[in-house]
MIRO-900966 format. One record per atom (N, C-alpha, C): residue number from 0; residue in three letters; atom name; z, x, y. Coordinates in steps of 0.2 Angstrom, whole numbers, plus 2048, in hexadecimal, padded with zeros to 3 digits. Layout:
BEGIN
NODE    n  res  atom    w    u    v
NODE  NUM  ala    CA    Z    X    Y
...
This chain:
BEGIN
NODE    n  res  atom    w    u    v
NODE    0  unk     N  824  787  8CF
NODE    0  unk    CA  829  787  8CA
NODE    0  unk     C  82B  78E  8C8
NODE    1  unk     N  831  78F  8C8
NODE    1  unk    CA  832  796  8C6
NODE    1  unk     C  839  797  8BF
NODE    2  unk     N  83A  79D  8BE
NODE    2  unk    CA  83D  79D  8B8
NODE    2  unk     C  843  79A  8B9
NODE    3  unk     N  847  799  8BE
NODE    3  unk    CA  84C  798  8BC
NODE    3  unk     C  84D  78F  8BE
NODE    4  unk     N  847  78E  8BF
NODE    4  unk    CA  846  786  8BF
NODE    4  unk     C  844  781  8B8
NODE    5  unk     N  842  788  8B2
NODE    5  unk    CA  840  784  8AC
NODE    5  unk     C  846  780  8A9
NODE    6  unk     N  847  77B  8A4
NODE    6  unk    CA  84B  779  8A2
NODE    6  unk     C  848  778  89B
NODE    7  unk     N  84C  776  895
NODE    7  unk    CA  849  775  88E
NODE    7  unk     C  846  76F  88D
NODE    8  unk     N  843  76D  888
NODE    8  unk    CA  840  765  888
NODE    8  unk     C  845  763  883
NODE    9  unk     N  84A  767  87D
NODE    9  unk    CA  84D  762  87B
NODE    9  unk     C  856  766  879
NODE   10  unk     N  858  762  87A
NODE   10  unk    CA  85F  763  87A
NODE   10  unk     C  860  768  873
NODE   11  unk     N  865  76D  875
NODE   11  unk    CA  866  773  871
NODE   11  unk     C  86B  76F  86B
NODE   12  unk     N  869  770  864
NODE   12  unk    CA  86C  76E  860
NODE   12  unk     C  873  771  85E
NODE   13  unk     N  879  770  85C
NODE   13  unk    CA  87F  773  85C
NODE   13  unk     C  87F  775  856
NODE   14  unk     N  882  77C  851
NODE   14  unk    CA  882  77D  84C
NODE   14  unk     C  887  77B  847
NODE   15  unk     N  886  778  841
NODE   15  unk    CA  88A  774  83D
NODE   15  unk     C  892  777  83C
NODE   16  unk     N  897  774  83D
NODE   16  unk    CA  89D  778  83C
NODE   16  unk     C  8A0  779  834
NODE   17  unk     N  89D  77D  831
NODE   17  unk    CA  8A1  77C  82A
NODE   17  unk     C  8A8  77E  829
NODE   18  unk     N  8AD  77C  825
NODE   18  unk    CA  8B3  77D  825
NODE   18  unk     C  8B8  779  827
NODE   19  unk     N  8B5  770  82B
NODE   19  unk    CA  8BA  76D  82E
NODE   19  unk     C  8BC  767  829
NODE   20  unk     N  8BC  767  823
NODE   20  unk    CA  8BB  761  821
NODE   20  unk     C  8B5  75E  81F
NODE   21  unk     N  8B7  757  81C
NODE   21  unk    CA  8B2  753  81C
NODE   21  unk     C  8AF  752  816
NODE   22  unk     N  8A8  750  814
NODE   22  unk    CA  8A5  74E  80D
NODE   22  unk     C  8A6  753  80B
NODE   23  unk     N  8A6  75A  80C
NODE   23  unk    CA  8A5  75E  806
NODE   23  unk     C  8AB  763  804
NODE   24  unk     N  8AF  75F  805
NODE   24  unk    CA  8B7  760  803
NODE   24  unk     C  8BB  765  807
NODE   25  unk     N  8BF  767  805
NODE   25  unk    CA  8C6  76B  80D
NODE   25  unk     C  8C3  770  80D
NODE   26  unk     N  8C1  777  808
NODE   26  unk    CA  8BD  77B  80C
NODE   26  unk     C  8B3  77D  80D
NODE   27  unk     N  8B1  774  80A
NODE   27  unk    CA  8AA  776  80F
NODE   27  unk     C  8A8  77B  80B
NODE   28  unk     N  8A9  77F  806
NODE   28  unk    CA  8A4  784  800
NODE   28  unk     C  8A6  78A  804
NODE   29  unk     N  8AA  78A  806
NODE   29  unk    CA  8AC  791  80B
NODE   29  unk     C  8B0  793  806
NODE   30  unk     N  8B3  792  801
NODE   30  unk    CA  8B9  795  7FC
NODE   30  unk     C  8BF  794  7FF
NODE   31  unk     N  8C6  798  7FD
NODE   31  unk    CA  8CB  79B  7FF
NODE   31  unk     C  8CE  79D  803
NODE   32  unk     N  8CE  79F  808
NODE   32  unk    CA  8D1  7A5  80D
NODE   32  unk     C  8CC  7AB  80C
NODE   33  unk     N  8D0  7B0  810
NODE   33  unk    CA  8C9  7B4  813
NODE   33  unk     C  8C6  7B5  818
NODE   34  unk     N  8C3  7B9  818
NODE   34  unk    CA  8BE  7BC  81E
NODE   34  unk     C  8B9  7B8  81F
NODE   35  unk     N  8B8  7B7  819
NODE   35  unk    CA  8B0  7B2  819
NODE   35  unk     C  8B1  7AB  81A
NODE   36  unk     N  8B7  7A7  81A
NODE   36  unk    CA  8B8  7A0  81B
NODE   36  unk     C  8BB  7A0  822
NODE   37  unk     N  8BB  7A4  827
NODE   37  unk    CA  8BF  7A7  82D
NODE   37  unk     C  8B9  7A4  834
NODE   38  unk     N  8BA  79F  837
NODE   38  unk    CA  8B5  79E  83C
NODE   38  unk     C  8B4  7A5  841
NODE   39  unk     N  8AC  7A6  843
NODE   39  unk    CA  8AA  7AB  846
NODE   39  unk     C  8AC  7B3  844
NODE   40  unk     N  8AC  7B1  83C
NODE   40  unk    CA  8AC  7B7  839
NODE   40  unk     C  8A4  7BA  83A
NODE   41  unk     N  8A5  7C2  83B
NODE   41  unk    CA  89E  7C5  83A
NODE   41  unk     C  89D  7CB  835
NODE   42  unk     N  89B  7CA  82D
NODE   42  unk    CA  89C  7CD  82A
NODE   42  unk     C  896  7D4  829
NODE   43  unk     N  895  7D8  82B
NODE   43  unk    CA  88F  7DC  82A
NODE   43  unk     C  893  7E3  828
NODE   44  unk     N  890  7E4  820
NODE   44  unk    CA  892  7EB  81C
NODE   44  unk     C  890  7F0  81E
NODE   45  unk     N  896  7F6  821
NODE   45  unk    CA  896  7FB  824
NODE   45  unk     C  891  7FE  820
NODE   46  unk     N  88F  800  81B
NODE   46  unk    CA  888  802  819
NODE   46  unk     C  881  801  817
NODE   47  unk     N  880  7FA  81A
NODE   47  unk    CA  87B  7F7  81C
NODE   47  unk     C  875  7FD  81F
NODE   48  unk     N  876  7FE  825
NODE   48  unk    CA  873  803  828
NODE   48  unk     C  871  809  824
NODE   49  unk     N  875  80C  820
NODE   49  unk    CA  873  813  81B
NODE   49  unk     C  86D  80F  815
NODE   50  unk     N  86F  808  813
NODE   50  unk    CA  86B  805  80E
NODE   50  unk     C  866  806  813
NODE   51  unk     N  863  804  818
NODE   51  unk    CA  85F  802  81A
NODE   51  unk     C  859  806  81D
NODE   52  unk     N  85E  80C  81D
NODE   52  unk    CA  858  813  81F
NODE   52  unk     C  854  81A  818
NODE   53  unk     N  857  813  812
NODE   53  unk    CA  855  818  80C
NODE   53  unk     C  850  815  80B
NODE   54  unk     N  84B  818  808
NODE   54  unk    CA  844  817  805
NODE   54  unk     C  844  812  7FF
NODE   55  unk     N  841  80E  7FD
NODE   55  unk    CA  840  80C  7F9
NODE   55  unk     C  83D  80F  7F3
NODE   56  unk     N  83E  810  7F0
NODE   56  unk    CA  83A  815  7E9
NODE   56  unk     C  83B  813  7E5
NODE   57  unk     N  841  813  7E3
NODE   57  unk    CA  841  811  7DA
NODE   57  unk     C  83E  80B  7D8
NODE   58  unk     N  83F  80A  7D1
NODE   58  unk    CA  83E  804  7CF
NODE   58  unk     C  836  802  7CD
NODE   59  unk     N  836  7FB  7C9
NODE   59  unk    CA  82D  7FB  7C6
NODE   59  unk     C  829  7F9  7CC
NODE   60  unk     N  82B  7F8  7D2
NODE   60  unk    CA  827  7F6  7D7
NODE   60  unk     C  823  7FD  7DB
NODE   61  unk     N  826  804  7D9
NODE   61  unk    CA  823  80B  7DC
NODE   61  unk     C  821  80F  7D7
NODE   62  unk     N  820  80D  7D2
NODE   62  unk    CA  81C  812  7CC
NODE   62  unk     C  817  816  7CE
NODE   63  unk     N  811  812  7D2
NODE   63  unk    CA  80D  815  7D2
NODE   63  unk     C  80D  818  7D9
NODE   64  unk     N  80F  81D  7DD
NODE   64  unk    CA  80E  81F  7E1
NODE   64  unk     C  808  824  7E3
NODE   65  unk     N  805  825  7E0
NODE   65  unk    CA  7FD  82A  7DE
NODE   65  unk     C  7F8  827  7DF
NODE   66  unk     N  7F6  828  7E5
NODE   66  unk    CA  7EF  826  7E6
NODE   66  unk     C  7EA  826  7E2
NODE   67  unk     N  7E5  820  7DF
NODE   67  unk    CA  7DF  81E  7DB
NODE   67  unk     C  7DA  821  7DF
NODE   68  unk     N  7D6  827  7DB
NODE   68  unk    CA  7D1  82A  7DC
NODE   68  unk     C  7CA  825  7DD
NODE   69  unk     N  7C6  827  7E6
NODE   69  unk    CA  7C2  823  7E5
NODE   69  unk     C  7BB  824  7E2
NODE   70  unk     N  7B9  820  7DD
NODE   70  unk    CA  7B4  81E  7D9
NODE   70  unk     C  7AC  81C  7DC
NODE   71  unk     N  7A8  822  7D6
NODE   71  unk    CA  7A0  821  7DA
NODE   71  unk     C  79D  823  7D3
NODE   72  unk     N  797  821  7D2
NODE   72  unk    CA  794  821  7CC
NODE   72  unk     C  78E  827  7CF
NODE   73  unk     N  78B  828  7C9
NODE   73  unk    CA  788  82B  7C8
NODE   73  unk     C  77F  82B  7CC
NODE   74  unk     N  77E  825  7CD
NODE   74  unk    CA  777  81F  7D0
NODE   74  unk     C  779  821  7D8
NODE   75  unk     N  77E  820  7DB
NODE   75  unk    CA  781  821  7E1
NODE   75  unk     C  77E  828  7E3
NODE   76  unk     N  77E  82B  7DE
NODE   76  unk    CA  780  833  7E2
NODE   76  unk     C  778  836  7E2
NODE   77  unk     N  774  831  7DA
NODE   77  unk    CA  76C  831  7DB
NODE   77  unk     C  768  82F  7E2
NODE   78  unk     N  76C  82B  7E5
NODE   78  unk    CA  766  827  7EA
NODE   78  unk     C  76A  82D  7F0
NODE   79  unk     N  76D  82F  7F0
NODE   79  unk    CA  771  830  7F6
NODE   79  unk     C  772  838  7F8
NODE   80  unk     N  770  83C  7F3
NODE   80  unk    CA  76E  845  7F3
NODE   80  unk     C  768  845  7EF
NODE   81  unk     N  768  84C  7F2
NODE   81  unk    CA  760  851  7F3
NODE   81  unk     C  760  853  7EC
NODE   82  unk     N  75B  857  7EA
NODE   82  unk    CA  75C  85B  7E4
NODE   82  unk     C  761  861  7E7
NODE   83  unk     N  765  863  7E2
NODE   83  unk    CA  767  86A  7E3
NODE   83  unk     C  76F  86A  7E7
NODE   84  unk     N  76F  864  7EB
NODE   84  unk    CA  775  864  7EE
NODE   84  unk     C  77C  863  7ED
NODE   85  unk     N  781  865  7F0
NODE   85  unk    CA  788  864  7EE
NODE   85  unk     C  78A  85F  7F0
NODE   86  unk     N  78E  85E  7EA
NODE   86  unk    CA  794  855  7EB
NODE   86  unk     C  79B  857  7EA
NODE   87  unk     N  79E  856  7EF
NODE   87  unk    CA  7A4  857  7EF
NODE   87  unk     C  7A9  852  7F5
NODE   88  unk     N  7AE  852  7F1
NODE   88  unk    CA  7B2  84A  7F6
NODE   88  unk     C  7AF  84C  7FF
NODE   89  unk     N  7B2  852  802
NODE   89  unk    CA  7AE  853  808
NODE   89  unk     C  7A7  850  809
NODE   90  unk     N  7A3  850  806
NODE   90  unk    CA  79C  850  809
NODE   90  unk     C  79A  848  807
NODE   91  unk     N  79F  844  802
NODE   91  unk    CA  79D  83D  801
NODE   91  unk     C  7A1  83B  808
NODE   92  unk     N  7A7  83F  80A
NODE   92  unk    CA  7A9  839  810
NODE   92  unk     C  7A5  83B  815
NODE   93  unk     N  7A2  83F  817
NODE   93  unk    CA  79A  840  81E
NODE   93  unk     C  796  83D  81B
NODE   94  unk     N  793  839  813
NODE   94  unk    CA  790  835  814
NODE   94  unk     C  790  82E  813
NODE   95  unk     N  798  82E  814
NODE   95  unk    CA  79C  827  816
NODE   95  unk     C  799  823  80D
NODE   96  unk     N  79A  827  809
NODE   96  unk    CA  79A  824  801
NODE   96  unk     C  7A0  822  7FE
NODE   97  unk     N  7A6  828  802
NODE   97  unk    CA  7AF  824  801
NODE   97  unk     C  7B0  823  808
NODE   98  unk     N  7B7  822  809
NODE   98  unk    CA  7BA  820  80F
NODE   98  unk     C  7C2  824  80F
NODE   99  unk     N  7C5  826  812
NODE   99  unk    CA  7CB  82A  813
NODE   99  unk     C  7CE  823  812
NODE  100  unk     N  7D5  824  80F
NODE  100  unk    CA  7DB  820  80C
NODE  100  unk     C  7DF  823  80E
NODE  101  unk     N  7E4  81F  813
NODE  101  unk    CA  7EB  821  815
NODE  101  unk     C  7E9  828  81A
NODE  102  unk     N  7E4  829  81E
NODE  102  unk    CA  7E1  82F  821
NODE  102  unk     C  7E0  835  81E
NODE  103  unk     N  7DF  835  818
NODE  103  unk    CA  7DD  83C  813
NODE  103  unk     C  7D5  837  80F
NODE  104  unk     N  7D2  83F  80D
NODE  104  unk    CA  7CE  83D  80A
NODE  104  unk     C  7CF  83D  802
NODE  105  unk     N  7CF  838  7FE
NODE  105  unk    CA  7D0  836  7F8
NODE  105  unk     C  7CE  83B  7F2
NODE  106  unk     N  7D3  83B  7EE
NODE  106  unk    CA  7D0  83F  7E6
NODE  106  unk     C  7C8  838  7E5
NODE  107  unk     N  7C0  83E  7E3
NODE  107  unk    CA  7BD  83B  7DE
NODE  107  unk     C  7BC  839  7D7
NODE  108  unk     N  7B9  836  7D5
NODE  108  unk    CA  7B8  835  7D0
NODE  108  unk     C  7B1  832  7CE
NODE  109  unk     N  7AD  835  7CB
NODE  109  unk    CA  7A7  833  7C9
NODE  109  unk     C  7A5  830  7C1
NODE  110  unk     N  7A4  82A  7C3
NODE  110  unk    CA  7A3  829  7BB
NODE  110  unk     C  799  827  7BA
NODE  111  unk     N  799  826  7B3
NODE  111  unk    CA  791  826  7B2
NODE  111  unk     C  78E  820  7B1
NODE  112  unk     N  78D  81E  7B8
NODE  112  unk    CA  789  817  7B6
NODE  112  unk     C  785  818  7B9
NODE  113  unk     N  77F  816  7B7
NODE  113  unk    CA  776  819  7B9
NODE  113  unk     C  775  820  7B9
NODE  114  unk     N  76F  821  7BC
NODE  114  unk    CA  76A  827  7B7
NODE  114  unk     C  76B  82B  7BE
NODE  115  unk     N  768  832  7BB
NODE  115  unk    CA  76A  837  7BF
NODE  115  unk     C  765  83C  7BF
NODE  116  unk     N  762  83C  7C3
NODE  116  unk    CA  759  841  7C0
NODE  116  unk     C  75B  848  7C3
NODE  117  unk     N  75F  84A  7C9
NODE  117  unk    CA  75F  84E  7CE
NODE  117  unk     C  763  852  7CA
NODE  118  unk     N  763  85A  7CD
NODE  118  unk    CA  768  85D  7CC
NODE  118  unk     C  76E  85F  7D0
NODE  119  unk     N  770  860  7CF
NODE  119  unk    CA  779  85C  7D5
NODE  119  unk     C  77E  860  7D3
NODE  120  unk     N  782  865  7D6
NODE  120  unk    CA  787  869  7D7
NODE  120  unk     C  78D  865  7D6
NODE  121  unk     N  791  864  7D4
NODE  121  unk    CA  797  85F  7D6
NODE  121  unk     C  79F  863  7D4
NODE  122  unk     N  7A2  862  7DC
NODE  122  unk    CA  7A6  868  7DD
NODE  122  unk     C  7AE  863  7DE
NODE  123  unk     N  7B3  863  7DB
NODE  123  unk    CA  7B8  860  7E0
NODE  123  unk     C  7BB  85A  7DD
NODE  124  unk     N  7B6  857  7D8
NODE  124  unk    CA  7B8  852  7D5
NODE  124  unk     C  7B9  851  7CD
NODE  125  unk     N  7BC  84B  7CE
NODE  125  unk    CA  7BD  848  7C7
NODE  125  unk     C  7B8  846  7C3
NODE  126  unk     N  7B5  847  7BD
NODE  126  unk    CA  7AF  846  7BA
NODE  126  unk     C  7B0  840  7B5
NODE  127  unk     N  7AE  83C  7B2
NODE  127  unk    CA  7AE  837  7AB
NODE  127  unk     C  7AA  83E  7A7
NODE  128  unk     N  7AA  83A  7A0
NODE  128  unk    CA  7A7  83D  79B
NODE  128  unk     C  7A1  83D  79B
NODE  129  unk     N  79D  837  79D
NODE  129  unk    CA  798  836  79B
NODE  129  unk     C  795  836  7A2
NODE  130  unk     N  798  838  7A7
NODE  130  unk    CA  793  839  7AB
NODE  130  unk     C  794  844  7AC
NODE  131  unk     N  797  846  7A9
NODE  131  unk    CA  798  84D  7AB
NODE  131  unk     C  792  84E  7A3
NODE  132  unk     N  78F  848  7A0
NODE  132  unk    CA  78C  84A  79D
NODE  132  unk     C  782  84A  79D
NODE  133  unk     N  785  845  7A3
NODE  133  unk    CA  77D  844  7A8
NODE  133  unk     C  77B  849  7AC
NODE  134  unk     N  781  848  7AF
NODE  134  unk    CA  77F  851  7B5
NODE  134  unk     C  77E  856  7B0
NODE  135  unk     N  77F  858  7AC
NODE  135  unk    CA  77F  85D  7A9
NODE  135  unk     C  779  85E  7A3
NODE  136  unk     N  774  856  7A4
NODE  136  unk    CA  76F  856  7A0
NODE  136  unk     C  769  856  7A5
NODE  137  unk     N  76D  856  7AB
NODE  137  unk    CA  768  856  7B2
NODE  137  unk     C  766  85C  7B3
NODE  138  unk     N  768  862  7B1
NODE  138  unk    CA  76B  86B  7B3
NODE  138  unk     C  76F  868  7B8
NODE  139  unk     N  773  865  7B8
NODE  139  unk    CA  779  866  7BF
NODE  139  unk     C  77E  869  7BC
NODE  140  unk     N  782  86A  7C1
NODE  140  unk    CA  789  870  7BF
NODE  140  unk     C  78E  86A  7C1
NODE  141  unk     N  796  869  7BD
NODE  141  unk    CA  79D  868  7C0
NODE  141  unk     C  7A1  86C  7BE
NODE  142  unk     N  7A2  86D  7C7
NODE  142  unk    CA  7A8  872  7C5
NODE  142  unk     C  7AE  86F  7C9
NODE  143  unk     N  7B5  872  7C7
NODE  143  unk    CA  7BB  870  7C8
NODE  143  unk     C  7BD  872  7CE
């Protein structure tokens, strides 16, 4: 069998003629005269293509275009650094604690849930209150 021996399995359906009459009165819901009740009319708006190539922004659907800072607690950073060490978004993505978003590495942010006995440098991120208040009972440093 070759291509130009295949044939279809079912008869090609013809498409409905609107506009000739019949049940649904002389012009079929096509209106009046015009362009649009005109058989093999093709209407496509000379500015279609310029709409088409603009971005989408406005509107309550693009408010928040700002990447969400990723989130690691305080307990995290106990089991997973040495005393004396620096934590800074770099050195959590080498030990794969965030993950890059959209191929960049994310704003952090650390908040304070669990204990923290080490003392910990913390460079580069965003702090909570109560956990810039842990580090800071641990003798750690946050700096901005």
């Amino acid at each position: 069998m070759e291509l130009h021996e295949l044939k279809p399995i079912h008869k090609r359906k013809k498409p409905k003629r609107i506009g000739r009459g019949g049940k649904r009165g002389t012009y079929c819901g096509r209106g009046i005269k015009g362009q649009k009740t005109r058989a093999g009319r093709k209407m496509v708006p000379p500015i279609r293509q310029l709409i088409k190539k603009y971005p989408k922004l406005r509107g309550y659907r693009f408010k928040s275009r700002k990447l969400k800072p990723a989130i690691i607690n305080i307990g995290v950073l106990e089991k997973n650094f040495k005393k004396g060490e620096l934590v800074s978004p770099l050195v959590l993505l080498k030990k794969k604690l965030i993950r890059k978003i959209k191929g960049r590495g994310p704003e952090v942010k650390i908040l304070g849930m669990g204990r923290l006995t080490k003392k910990l440098t913390v460079q580069g991120c965003l702090v909570s209150k109560s956990a810039k208040e842990k580090i800071e009972k641990a003798r750690g440093v946050v700096k901005q």
